[in-house]
Each structure stands twice: as C-alpha cells, then as structure tokens.
N, C-alpha and C positions, 0 to 999 in steps of 0.2 A: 504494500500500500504506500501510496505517494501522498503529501500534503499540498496544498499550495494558497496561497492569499490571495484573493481576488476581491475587488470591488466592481460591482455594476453602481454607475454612477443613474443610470438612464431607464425610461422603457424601455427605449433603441437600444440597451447594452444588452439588457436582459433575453430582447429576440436574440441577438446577433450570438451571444452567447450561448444559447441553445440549439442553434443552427450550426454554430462550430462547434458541438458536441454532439450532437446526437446520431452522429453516424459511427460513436465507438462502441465497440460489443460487450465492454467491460462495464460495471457499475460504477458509477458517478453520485457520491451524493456531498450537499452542501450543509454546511455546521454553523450554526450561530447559536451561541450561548447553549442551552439543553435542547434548541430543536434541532432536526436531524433529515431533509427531507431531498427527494430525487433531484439529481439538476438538473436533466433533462424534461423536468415540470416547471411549467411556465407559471402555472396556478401553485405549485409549491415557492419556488423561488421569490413570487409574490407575499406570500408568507411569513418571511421573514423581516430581519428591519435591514434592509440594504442602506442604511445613513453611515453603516461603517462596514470596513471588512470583511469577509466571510470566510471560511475554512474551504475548498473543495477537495474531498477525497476520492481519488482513483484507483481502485482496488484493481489494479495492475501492475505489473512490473515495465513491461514495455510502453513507455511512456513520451518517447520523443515526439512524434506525430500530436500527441495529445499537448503538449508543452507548446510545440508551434501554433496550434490550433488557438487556446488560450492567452498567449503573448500579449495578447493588445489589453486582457482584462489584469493580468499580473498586479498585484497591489508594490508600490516601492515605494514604504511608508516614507 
C-alpha cells in the first residue's frame, strides 16, 4: 500500500481526479480524519471536507502510472 496527499481545490479537480483514476484495477480509497471512502466516488469524495488535505491510499505496489496520473493533485504543503 502507497500513501499520498492530495488536495482537490475545485468541483473541476474532483471530476478530473476521478477521470484520472478510474481506469486502475486496484482499490483507491481517500482518508480524512475517521472517514474512509472510495475515490473513484464522486458522491463519496463529496463527502468529505476537501478545505484541506486528504490521504489517498492505493492498495498497490505498482504504482508509477498511478503517480503520473495524480501529479497535478499532489498536495506540496
């Protein structure tokens, strides 16, 4: 399993973010605080309090394609 920080600033991030993920075959789920929910869900993702940070874990090893994919949402606090 890989960690990674991301922020969706936008509605716009939040499509675009799930449009550059949802074509990997591994799970994906996003963490804020004790919730826990898919991130290939638009309506989870909504969910959340996206005002800060978020956790995304990818229950993969092979993880490069998925790194490039997410690049633009990368959080660099």
């Amino acid at each position: 399993m890989k960690s990674y920080e991301i922020f969706l600033r936008t509605i716009i991030d939040v499509k675009n973010f799930v449009n550059a993920i949802n074509d990997f075959d591994f799970d994906l789920d996003l963490v804020s605080g004790r919730y826990v929910v898919d991130a290939k869900s638009i309506m989870g993702i909504f969910s959340l309090d996206l005002s800060r940070p978020i956790t995304l874990r990818a229950f993969s090893d092979d993880v490069e394609k998925l790194e490039e994919a997410i690049s633009g949402f990368m959080f660099r606090g």
